[in-house]
C-alpha positions in Angstrom: 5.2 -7.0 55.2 3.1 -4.0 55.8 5.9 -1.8 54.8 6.8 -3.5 51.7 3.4 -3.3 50.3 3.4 0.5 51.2 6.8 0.8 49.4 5.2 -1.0 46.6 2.1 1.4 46.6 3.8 4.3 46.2 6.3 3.3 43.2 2.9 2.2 41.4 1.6 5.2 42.0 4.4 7.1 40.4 4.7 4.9 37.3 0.7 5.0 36.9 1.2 8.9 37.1 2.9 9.4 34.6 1.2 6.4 32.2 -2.6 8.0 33.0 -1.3 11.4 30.9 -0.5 9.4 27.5 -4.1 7.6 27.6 -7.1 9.1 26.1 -10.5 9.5 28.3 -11.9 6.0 28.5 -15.4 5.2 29.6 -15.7 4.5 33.8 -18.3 2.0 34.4 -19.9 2.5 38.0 -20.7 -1.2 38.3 -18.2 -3.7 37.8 -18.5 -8.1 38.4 -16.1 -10.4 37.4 -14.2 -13.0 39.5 -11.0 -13.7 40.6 -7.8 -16.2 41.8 -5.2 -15.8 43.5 -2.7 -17.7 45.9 -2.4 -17.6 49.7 0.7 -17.8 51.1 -0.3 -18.5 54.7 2.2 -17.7 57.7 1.5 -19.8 60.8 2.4 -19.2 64.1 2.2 -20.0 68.0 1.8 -23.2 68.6 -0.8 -26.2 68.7 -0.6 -29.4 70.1 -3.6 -31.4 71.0 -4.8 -31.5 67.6 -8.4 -33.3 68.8 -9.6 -35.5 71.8 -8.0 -38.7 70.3 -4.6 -36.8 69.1 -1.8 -35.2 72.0 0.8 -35.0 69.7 4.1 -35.7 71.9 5.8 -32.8 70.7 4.7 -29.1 70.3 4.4 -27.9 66.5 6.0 -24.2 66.4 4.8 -21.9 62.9 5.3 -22.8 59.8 4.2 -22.3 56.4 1.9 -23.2 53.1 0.9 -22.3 49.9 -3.6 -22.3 49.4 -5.8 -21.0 46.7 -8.4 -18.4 47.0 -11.1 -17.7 44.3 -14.0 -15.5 44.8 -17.1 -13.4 42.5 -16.6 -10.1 42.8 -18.9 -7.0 42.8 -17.2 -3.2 42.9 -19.2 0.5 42.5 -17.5 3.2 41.7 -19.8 6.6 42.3 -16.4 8.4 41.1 -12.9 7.9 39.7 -11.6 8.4 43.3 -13.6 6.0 45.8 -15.1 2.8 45.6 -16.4 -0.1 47.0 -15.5 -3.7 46.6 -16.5 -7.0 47.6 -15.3 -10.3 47.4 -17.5 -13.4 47.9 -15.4 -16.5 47.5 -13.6 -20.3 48.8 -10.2 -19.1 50.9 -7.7 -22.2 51.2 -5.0 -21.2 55.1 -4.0 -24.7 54.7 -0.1 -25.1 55.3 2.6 -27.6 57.3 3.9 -26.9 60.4 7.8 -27.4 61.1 8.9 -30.7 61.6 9.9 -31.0 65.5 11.1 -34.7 67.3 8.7 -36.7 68.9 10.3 -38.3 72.4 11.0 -41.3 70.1 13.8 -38.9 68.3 12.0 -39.4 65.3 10.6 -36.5 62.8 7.2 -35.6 62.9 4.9 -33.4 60.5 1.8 -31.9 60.8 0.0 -30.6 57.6 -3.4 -28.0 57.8 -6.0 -28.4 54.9 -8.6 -25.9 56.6 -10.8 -24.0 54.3 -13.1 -21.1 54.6 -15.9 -19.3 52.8 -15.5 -16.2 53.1 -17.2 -12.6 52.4 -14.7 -9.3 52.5 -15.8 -5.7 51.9 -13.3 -3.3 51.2 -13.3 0.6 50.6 -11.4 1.7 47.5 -9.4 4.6 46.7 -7.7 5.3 43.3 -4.9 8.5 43.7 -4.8 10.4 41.3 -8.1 9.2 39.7 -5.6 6.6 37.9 -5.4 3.3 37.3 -3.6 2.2 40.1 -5.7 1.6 43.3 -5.6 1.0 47.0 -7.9 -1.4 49.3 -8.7 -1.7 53.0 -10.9 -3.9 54.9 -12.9 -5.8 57.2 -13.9 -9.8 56.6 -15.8 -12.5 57.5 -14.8 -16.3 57.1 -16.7 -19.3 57.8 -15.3 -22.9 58.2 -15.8 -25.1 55.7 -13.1 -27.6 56.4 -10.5 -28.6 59.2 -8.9 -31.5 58.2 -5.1 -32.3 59.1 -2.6 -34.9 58.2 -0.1 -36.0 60.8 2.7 -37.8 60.0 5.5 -40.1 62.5 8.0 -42.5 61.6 7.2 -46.1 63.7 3.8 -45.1 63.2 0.9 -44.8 60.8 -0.1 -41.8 59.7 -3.2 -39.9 60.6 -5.4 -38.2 59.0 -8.6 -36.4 60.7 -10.1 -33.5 61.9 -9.0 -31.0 64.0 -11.2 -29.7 67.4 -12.7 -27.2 68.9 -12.3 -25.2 65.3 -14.3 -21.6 65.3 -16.8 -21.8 63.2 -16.7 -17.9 62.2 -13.9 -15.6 62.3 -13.0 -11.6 61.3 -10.4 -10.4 59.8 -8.8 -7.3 58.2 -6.9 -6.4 55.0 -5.4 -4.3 53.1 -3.6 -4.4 49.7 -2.8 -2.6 46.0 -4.1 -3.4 42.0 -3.7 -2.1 39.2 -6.2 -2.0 35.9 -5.5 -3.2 33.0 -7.6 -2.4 30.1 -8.1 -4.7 27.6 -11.3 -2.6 25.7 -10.5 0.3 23.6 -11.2 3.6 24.4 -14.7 4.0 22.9 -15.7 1.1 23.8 -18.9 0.5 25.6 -18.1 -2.7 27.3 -15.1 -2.1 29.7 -12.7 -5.0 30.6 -10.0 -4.6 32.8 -7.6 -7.3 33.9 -6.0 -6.4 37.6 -3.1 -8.0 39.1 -3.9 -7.6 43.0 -1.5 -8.0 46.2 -3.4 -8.0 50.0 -2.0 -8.6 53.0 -4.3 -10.2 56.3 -2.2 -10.3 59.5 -3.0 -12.5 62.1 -5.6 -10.7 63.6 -9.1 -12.3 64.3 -7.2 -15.6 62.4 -7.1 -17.8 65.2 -8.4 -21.0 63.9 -9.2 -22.7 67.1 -10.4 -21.8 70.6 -7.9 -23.5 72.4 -4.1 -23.0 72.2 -1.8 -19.9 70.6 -1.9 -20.9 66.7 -2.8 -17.9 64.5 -3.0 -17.1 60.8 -1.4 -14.5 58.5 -1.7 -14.7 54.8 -0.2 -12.6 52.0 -2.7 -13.0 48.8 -1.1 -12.6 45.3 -3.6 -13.1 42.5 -5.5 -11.2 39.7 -8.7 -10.4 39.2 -11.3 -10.1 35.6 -13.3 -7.1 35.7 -16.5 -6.0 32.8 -18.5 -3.1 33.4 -21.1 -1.4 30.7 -21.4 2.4 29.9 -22.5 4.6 27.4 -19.6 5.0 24.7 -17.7 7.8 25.0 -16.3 9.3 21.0 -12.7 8.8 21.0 -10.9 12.1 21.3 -8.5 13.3 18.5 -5.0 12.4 19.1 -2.6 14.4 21.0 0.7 14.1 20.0 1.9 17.2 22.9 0.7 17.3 25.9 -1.3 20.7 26.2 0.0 23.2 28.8 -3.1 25.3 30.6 -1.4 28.7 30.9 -2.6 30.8 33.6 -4.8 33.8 33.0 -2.5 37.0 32.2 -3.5 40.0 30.4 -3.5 39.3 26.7 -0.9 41.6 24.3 -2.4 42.5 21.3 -0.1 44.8 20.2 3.2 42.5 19.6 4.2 41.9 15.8 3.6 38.7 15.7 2.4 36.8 12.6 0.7 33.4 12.5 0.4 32.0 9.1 -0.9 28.9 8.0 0.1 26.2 4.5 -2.4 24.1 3.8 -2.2 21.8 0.3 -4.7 22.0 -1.6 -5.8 18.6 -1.6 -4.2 16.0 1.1 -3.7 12.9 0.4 -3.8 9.5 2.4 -1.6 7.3 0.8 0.6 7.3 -2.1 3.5 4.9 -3.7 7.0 6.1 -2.9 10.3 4.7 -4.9 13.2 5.9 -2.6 16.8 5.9 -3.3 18.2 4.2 -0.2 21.8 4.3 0.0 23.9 1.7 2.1 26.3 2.6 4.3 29.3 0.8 3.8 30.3 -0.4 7.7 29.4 -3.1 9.4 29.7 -2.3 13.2 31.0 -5.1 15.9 30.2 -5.5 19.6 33.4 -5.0 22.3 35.1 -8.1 23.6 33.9 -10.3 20.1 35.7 -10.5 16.7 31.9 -12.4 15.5 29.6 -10.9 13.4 26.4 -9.5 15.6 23.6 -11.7 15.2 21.6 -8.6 14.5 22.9 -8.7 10.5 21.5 -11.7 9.0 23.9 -14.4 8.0 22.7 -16.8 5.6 23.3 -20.8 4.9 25.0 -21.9 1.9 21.5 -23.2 0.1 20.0 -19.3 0.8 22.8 -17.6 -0.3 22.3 -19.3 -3.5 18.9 -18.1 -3.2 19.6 -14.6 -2.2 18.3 -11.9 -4.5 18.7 -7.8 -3.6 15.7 -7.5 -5.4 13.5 -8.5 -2.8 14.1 -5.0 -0.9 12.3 -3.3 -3.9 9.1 -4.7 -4.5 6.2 -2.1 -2.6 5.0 -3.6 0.7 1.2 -5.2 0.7 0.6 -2.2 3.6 2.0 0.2 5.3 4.6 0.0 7.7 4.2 2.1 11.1 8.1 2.8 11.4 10.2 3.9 7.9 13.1 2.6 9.5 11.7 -0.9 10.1 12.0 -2.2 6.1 15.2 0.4 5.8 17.2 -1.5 8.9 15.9 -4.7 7.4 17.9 -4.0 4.1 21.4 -2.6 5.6 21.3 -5.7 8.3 21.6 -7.7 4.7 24.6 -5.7 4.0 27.0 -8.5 3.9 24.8 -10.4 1.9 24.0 -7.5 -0.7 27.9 -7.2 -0.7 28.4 -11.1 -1.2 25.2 -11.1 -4.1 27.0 -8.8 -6.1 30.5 -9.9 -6.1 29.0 -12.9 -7.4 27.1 -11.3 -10.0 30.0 -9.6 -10.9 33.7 -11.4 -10.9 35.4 -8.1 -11.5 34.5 -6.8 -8.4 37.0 -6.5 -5.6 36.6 -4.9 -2.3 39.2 -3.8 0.7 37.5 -4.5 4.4 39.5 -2.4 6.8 39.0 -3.2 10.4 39.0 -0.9 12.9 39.0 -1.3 16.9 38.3 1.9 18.4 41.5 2.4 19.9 42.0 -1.3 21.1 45.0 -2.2 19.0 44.8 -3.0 15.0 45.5 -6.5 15.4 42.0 -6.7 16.8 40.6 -4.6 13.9 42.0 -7.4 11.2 40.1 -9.6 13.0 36.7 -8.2 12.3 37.5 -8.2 8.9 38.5 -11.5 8.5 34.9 -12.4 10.0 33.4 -10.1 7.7 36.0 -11.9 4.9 35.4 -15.6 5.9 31.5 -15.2 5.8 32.1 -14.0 2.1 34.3 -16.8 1.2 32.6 -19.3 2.8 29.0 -18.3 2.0 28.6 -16.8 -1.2 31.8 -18.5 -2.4 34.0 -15.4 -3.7 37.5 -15.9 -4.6 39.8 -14.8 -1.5 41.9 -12.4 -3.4 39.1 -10.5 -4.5 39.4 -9.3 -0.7 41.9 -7.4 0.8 42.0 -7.0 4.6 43.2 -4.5 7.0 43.2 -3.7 10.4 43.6 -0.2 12.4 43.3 1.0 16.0 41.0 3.9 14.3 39.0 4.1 11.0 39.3 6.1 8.5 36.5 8.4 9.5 36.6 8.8 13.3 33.6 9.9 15.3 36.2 10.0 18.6 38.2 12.8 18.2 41.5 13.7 19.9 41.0 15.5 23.2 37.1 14.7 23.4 35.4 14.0 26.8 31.8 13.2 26.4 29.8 10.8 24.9 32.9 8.2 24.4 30.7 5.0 24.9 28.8 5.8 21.7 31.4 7.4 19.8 33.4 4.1 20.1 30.5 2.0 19.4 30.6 3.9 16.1 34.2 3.3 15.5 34.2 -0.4 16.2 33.9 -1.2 12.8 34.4 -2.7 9.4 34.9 -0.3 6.8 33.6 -1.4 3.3 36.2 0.3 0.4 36.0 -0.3 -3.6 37.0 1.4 -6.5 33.4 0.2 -8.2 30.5 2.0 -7.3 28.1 -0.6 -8.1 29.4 -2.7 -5.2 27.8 0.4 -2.5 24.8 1.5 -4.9 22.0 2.4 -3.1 19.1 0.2 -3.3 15.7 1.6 -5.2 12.8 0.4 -2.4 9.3 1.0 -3.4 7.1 2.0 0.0 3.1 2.3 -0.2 3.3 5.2 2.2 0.2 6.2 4.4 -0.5 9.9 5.3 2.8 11.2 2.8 4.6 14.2 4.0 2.5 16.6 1.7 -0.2 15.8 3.8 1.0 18.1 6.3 -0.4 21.4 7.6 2.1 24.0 8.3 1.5 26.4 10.9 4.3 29.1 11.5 4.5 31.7 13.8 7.1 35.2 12.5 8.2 37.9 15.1 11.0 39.6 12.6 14.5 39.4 14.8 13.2 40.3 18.2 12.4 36.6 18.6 9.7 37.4 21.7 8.1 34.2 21.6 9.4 31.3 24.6 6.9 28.9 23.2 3.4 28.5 21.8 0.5 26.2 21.7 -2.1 25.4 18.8 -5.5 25.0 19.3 -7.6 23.8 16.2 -11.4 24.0 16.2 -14.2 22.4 13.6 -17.3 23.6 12.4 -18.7 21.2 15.4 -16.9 23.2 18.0 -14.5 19.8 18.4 -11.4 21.5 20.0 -8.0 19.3 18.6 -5.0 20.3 21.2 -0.8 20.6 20.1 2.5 22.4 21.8 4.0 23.6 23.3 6.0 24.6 20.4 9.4 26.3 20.9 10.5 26.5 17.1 9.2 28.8 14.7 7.7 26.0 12.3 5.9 23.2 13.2 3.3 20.7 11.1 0.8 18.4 11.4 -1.1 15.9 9.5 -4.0 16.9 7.4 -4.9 13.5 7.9 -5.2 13.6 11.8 -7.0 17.0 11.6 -9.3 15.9 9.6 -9.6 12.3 10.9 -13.2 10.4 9.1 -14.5 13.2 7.7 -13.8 14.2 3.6 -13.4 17.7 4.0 -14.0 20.2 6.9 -13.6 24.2 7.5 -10.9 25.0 10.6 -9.8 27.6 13.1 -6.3 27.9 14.0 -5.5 29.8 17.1 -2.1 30.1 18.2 -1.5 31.0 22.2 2.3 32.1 22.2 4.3 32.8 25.7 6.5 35.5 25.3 9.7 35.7 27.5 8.0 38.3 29.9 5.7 35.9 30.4 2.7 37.7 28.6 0.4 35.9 26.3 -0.1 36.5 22.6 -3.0 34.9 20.6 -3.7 34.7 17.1 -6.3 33.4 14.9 -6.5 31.7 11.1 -9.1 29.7 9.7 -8.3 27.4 6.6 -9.8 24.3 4.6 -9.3 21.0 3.9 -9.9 17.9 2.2 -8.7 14.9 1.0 -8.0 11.8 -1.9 -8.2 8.8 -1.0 -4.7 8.3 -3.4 -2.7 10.4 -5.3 -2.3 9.0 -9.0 1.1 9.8 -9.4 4.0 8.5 -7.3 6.7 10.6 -4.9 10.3 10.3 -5.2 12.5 10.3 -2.1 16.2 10.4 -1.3 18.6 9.8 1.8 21.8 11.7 1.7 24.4 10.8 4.4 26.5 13.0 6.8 29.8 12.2 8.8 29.6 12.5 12.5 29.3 16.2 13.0 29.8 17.5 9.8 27.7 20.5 8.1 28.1 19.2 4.2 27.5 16.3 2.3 30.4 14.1 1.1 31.5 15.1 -2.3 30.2 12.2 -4.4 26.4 13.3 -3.4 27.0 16.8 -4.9 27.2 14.7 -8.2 24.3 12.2 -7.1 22.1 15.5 -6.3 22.9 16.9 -9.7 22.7 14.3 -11.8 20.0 12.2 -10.5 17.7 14.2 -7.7 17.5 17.3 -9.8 15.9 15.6 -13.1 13.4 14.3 -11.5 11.6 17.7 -9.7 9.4 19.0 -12.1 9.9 23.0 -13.2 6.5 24.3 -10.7 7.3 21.3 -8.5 7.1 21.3 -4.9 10.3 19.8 -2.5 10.5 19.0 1.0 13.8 18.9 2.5 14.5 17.7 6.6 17.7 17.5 8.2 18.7 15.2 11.1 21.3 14.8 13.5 21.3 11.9 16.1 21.4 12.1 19.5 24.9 12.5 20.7 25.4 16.6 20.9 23.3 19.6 22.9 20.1 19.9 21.9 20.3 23.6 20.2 23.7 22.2 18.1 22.1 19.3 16.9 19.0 21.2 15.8 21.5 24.2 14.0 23.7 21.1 12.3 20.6 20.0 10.6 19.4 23.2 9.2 23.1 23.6 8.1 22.6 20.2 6.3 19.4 20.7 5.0 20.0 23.6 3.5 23.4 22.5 1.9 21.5 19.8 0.0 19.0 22.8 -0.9 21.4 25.2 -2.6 23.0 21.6 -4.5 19.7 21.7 -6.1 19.1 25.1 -6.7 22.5 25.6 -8.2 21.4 22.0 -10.4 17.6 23.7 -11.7 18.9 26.6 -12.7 21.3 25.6 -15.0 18.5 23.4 -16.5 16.4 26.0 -16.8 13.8 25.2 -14.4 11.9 28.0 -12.4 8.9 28.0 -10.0 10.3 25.0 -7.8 9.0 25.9 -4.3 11.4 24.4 -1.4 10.1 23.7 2.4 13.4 23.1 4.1 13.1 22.2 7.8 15.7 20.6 10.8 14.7 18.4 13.3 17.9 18.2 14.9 17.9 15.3 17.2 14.2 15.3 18.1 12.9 11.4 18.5 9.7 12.9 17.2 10.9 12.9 13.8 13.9 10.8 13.6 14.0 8.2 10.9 15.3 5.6 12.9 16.0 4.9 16.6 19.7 6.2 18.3 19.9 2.7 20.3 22.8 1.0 18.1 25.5 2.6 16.0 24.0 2.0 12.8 20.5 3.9 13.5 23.0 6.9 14.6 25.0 6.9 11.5 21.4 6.6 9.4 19.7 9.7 11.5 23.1 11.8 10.2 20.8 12.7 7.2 18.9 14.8 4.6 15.7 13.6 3.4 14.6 14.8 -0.2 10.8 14.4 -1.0 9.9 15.0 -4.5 6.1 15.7 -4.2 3.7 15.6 -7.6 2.6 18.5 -9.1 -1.2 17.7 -8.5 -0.9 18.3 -4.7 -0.8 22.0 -4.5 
């Protein structure tokens, strides 16, 4: 048992490791009360027999087992984060049942315990790593309370009294693991923490009685409710890297290095965005079943009647955390979207082509007669206004001949339902309206230029106020890098900053550089921010050739001749690292020269572009890369149209 709580201690200790680095300083009360509960599960054994002066039982009882309660008050001090003192003052249940052995009669008898305890246990603690997660060890002391015990016999009544020559006080020791859970914030004063507990009291000292072998060992599982008080400590600004302490070298001061910094000219913190979302026209199917996933919704008759796409584009009542959540939320209504505007529109016909990565076509027509049924049955469209057809591959692979890795995914992807029409009002993209806290032009840009030599392994950013309040980011290993204006500035209106930039070069020599700049902030931009998704194929560098005409026609009219345009390119996650990041420069700065090419011949000049790939980086990503569709979705290029006041 001992070993299994050891094993347990160190796995906690490892997971808490790594959890204590992603949580800000929190106040550390040095007194702590609360109380506790837990369960006893208590281990007899030996053996006992003459359970008083009145009772021989005719057979021996031989260990055995039972389930008791334990509660207690609780008082800890904690001079540091390290060691501490506990102690638990409290009622402690050992009561259990004995196995049932054969009286001479060859009938069955029982013997149950109920003896009770109050009882007072000290303990040292010690928290590794000054973390969360803590050990215990101990001495105790238990008093007897009660000693009661039921003894059961068939052809005879049962008993129930007390058991003799009991001892009155007992020691004990114990050890154990917990874990704290806080349930305050950071800054708060009051500190509650909620700790799950295990302890362990072998048998020990835990002889209940003077007389015969019967001893006591309990394993305690319970949790414990913890409030301490301390002086609130200002919550830190958040740190989106961890910072790296790099070790003292001699400082190069004569690299060519330059460290700039962009900063708008006023930031704002929220703003109204109307993006162009397009749908992507698959629906993708899980292996081994031909039924829709239950992650796309599927309507009843009565809603379907009730279905409107127009519910996508009215602006949310606040901001959502995650882009991707009200995005995801519109695509999983593909079918339905599909199904609301067949209806709207009789001329509309559509061809579902199935396709089975690789598993045989016949099993491709089946997904899109699902996807063909829940149309005819649902919305109530005319079957030959859909075609079927089924195929071992689609018409766009992501599997391609001869390839090796990443084949779980790239078959996720190709386990599909291709949507096909001639109209292109059936796959128009949806207009979404999004009330969008901290917009992207609230972002400071820092960048870092070493001409072709490329000297610089990675870099850090260290951004002081006028207070001397020290905000940490990196490391950095590419060129560019941003953050909010918002988080920089945090409560305060406006505020004056120094930007120092602490670069590693690949001699492993240290470079630092300096820039102050200014900021503040609106509380709302008055005019509104366009934004547009352009989709990729699986590894592909260009846009398909109907967005060169969508980028043309309706992206470019809308930036402003002096206007300002942010362009990011993504890849999801299947690919190296360095690929993915080069694909989606490649794509972003397709989509750029589209627009260039489209603003000059209208005549527009001045139109400043910040183009910038994120590769595969979860940092940015618009969506997830857990299910096929969030892949497909992270193969994009992301247009913001920014208004002019901004800069």
């Amino acid at each position: 048992m001992l070993r299994k709580i050891l094993a347990i201690a160190v796995m906690m200790a490892v997971i808490t490791a790594s959890l204590q680095a992603q949580e800000g300083i929190r106040p550390q009360p040095k007194i702590w009360i609360g109380f506790s509960g837990a369960a006893n599960l208590n281990s007899y054994t030996g053996t006992t027999q003459k359970l008083n002066s009145e009772l021989f039982a005719p057979g021996a009882f031989h260990n055995g087992f039972g389930v008791g309660m334990y509660t207690s008050i609780l008082f800890e001090y904690r001079p540091n984060p390290v060691l501490g003192f506990m102690l638990n003052v409290g009622y402690d249940n050992k009561g259990g049942k004995f196995h049932t052995v054969m009286a001479p009669c060859n009938c069955p008898a029982d013997l149950y315990s109920k003896i009770s305890y109050f009882s007072v246990e000290p303990s040292i603690r010690i928290a590794p790593f000054a973390s969360n997660f803590y050990m215990f060890v101990g001495a105790g002391y238990s008093y007897n309370l009660g000693s009661d015990f039921l003894y059961k016999q068939d052809l005879r009544d049962d008993v129930y009294s007390e058991f003799s020559d009991m001892n009155v006080n007992s020691w004990s020791t114990h050890v154990g693991i917990g874990y704290e859970i806080p349930l305050s914030t950071v800054s708060s004063s009051n500190q509650v923490n909620l700790s799950p507990f295990i302890m362990f009291k072998p048998y020990f000292g835990q002889d209940p009685r003077s007389i015969e072998s019967w001893s006591i060992s309990t394993l305690r599982v319970g949790v414990a409710i913890k409030f301490g008080r301390t002086k609130a400590k200002a919550e830190e600004a958040p740190v989106y890297y961890k910072p790296v302490v790099l070790p003292v070298v001699p400082v190069v001061v004569d690299r060519d290095v330059q460290f700039t910094v962009e900063v708008p000219a006023v930031i704002p913190v929220k703003r109204l965005v109307k993006e162009t979302f397009p749908l992507r026209n698959y629906l993708f199917f899980e292996k081994g079943s031909k039924e829709i996933p239950a992650r796309y919704v599927r309507l009843s008759k009565a809603d379907a009647l009730n279905f409107n796409e127009s519910q996508f584009m009215e602006p949310e009542p606040k901001d959502i955390n995650h882009r991707s959540q009200r995005q995801l939320n519109a695509y999983r209504n593909i079918i339905n979207i599909l199904g609301y505007r067949m209806r709207q529109d009789p001329k509309l016909e559509v061809t579902l082509i199935g396709a089975s990565a690789g598993e045989g076509s016949a099993l491709g027509l089946s997904y899109a007669e699902s996807v063909k049924d829940y149309l005819v049955n649902t919305f109530g469209i005319g079957s030959y206004r859909i075609k079927t057809e089924g195929r071992n591959k689609p018409l766009i692979p992501s599997e391609q001949p001869g390839g090796t890795k990443y084949l779980a995914q790239l078959r996720e992807g190709d386990r599909r339902v291709d949507v096909v029409s001639t109209s292109g009002n059936l796959l128009a993209p949806l207009q979404i309206s999004v009330v969008e806290q901290d917009p992207i032009d609230s972002r400071v840009f820092f960048k870092t230029e070493d001409g072709s030599k490329s000297i610089i392994k990675s870099w850090n950013l260290e951004i002081t106020d006028e207070a001397g309040v020290v905000q940490y980011y990196g490391p950095f290993t590419k060129s560019q890098e941003s953050v909010s204006g918002n988080t920089i500035l945090k409560d305060k209106q406006k505020g004056t900053f120094k930007a120092v930039m602490i670069g590693r070069t690949k001699d492993d020599q240290v470079i630092r550089k300096e820039s102050n700049f200014k900021l503040s902030k609106i509380e709302e931009a008055a005019e509104e921010g366009y934004r547009f998704s352009i989709l990729f194929d699986f590894d592909k560098p260009t846009a398909v050739e109907s967005y060169d005409k969508f980028l043309t026609e309706v992206v470019a009219p809308l930036i402003k001749e002096n206007g300002r345009v942010f362009i990011h390119g993504h890849t999801d996650t299947i690919g190296d690292e360095e690929y993915n990041y080069n694909l989606s420069i490649k794509r972003a700065m397709d989509v750029k020269q589209i627009l260039e090419k489209a603003l000059k011949s209208q005549g527009k000049k001045g139109v400043k572009f910040e183009v910038f790939g994120f590769g595969s980086d979860v940092n940015y990503a618009p969506f997830e890369n857990k299910l096929p569709e969030e892949r497909f979705y992270n193969r994009t290029v992301i247009i913001d149209i920014i208004p002019n006041e901004n800069y």
